[in-house]
N, C-alpha and C positions, 0 to 999 in steps of 0.2 A: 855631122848633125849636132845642133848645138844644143843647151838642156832646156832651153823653152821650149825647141820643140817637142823634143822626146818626153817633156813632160806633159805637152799638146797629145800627143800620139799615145801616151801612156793614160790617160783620162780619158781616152775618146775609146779606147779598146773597152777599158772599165766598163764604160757606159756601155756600149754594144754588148756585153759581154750578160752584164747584168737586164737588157732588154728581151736578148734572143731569152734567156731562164724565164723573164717574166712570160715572154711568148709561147713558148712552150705550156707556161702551166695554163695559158688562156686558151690554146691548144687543145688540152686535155677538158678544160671545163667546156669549149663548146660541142665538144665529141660528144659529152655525156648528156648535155640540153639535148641535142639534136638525139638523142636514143631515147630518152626522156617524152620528148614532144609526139614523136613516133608513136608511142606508147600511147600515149594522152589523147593524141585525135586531133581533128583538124582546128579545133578552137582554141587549145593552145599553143597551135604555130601562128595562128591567125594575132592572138595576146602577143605572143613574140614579136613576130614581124612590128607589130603596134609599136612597140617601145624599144625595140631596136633601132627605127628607123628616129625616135625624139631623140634618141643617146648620141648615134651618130649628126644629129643636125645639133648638135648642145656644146658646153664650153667643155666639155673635155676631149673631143675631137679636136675643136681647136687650138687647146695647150698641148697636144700633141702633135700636131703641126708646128706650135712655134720651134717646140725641141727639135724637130727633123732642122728647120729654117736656121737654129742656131747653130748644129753641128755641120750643115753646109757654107755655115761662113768660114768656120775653123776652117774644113777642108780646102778651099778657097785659098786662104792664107798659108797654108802649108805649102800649096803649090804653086805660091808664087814665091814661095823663099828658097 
């Protein structure tokens, strides 16, 4: 293995590595909306759902996607070398 790769392989762990931590603490914050809302009654799941579903249709959805789109090229390239 030559050091572009390993330096491929060693950035691409990074990144995984520091997403699952992001994931988790997103994890932990949707645990507690959702006990939250519970609480709250049906008008603020209904508020939720509302602006859940703009976030997910909005531009950070899709820079999140580009990231997946880039790290599958990497992969891509690894495995053709």
């Amino acid at each position: 293995m030559d050091d572009e790769i390993r330096d491929l392989l060693r950035g691409a762990y990074q990144y995984l590595y520091g997403q699952q931590k992001a994931l988790n603490e997103v994890m932990d914050v949707t645990f507690a909306l959702q006990k939250a809302f519970q609480e709250l009654g049906p008008e603020a799941s209904q508020l939720y759902a509302k602006h859940w579903l703009a976030v997910k249709q909005g531009q950070m959805h899709d820079a999140g996607i580009g990231v997946l789109e880039a790290l599958s090229k990497v992969i891509e390239r690894l495995s053709d070398s």
